[in-house]
C-alpha positions in Angstrom: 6.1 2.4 -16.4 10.1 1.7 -16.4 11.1 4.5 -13.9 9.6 5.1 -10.7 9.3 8.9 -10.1 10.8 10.8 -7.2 8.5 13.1 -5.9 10.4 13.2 -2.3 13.2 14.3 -4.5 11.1 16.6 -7.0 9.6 18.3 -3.6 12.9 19.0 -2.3 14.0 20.9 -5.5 10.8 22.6 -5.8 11.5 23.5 -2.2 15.1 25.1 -2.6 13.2 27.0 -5.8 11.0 28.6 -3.6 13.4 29.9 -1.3 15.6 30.7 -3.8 13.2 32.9 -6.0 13.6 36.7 -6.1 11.8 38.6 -3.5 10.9 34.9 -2.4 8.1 34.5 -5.2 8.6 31.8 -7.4 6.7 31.1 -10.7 3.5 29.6 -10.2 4.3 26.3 -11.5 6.6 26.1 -9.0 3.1 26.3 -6.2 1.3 23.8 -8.0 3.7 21.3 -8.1 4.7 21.7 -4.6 1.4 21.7 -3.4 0.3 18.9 -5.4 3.5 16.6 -4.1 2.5 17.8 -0.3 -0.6 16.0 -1.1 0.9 13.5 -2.5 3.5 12.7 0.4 -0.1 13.0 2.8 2.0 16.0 4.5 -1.5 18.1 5.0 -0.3 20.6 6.8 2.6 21.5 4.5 -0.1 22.0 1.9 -2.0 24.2 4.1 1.0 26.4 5.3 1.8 26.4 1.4 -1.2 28.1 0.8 -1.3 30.5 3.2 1.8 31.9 1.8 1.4 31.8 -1.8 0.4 35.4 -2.6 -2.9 36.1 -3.7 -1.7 37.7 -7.0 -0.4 34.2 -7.3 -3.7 32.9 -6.6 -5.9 34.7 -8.7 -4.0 34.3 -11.8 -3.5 30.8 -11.2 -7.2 29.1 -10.8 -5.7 25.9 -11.1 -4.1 26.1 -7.6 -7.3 26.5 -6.4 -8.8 23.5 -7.7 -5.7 21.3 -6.1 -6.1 22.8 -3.0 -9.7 21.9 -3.1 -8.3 18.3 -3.0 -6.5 19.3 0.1 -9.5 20.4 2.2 -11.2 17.4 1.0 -8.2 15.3 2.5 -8.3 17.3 5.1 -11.5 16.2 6.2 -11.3 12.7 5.0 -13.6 13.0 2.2 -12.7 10.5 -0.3 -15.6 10.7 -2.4 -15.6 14.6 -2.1 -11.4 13.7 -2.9 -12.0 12.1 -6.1 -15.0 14.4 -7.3 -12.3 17.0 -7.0 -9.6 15.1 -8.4 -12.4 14.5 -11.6 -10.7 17.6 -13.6 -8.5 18.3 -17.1 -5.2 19.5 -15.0 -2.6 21.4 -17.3 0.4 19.5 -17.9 2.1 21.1 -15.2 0.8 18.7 -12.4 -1.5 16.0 -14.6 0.8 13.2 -14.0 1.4 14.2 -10.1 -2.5 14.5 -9.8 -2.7 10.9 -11.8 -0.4 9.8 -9.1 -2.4 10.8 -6.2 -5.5 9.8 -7.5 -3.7 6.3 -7.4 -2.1 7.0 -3.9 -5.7 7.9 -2.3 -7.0 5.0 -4.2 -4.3 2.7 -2.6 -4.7 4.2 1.1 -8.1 3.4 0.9 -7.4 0.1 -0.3 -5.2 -0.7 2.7 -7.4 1.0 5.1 -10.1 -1.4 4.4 -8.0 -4.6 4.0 -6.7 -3.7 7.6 -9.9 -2.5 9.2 -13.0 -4.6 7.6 -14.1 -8.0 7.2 -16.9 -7.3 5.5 -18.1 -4.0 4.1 -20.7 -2.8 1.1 -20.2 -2.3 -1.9 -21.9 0.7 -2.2 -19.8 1.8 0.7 -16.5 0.6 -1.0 -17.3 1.6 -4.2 -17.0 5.4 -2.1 -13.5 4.7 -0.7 -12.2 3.5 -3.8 -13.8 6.4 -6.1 -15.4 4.0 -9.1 -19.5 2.7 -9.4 -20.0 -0.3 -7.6 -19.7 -2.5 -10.5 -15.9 -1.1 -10.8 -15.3 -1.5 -6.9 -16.9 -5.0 -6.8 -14.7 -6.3 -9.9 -11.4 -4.3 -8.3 -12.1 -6.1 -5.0 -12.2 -9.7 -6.7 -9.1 -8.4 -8.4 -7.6 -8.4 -4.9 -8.8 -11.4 -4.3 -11.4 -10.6 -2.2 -14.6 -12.6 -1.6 -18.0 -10.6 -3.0 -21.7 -11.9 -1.4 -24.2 -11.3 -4.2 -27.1 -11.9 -1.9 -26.6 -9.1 0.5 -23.7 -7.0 -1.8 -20.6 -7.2 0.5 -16.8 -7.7 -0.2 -15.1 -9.6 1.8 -11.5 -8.2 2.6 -8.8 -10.4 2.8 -6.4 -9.1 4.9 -3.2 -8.6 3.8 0.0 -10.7 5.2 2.6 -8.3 6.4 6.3 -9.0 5.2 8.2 -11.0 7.2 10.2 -8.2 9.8 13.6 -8.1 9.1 16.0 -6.5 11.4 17.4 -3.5 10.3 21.7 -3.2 11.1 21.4 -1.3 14.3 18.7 -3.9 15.8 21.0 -7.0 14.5 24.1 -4.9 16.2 21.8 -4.4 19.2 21.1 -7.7 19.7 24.4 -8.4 19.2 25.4 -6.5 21.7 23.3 -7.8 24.2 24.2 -11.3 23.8 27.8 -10.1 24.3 27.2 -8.1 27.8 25.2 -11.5 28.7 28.0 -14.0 27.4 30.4 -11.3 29.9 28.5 -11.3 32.8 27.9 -15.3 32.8 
């Protein structure tokens, strides 16, 4: 894939349509992709809010917003494998790649959640974070380059090295600064 995609961008536009629609009800494709990109950006309760003011006319002819905010209230709860069961659909075109995208985003959070937080876990307990069989998860955790103990079926997270903390302008001006005031007062 050339182009990144920006769904920051994408939400902000699908936010100004909202506001913008007559008697502030905008098409319904306009709620599904909105909701699905709060997902997306993790922002939880902007999904819920979301729902609470799509109409239910809205609702009801639109069973598909149902189904993503399904996914929500599994996020909500921290469900992964509940997450993925309900990601697990045929979505319309309308929000298939953005639901493509946060199956991959959830997928990756988990990831980094148990790179950071585990030093050894199961498969079969992996294999529920990262939404595959345990055959999948045990050959996606050796693609990682972690370590895999047949005997007793446990990955072996590596963690990962951070980058290398750069300082952004106003730190490097900061410490500037400081070394000036110092350099005075000496």
């Amino acid at each position: 894939m050339g182009s990144e995609v920006n769904y920051d961008k994408i939400g902000e536009e699908l936010e100004k349509q909202e506001l913008d629609a007559p008697n502030g009800v905008p098409p319904s494709h306009v709620y599904e992709q909105l909701l699905t990109i709060y997902l997306l950006q993790n922002d939880l309760t902007g999904a819920k809010f979301l729902w609470k003011r799509i109409p239910a006319s809205t609702k009801s002819a639109t069973p598909e917003l149902a189904l993503i905010w399904e996914v929500g209230q599994h996020l909500w709860k921290r469900d992964l494998p509940g997450v993925y069961s309900a990601l697990n659909q045929d979505w319309s075109p309308t929000v298939k790649d953005m639901m493509k995208a946060l199956h991959d985003n959830v997928r990756q959070r988990a990831i980094d959640l148990v790179a950071r937080a585990y030093t050894s876990i199961s498969a079969d307990d992996f294999a529920q974070l990262f939404g595959a069989n345990v055959e999948e998860a045990v050959l996606g955790a050796k693609g990682f380059g972690w370590g895999y103990d047949e005997p007793t079926h446990m990955i072996l997270p590596s963690p990962r090295v951070p980058p290398p903390h750069t300082p952004t302008p106003s730190e490097e001006q900061l410490r500037r600064l400081a070394d000036y005031v110092s350099f005075l007062e000496n």
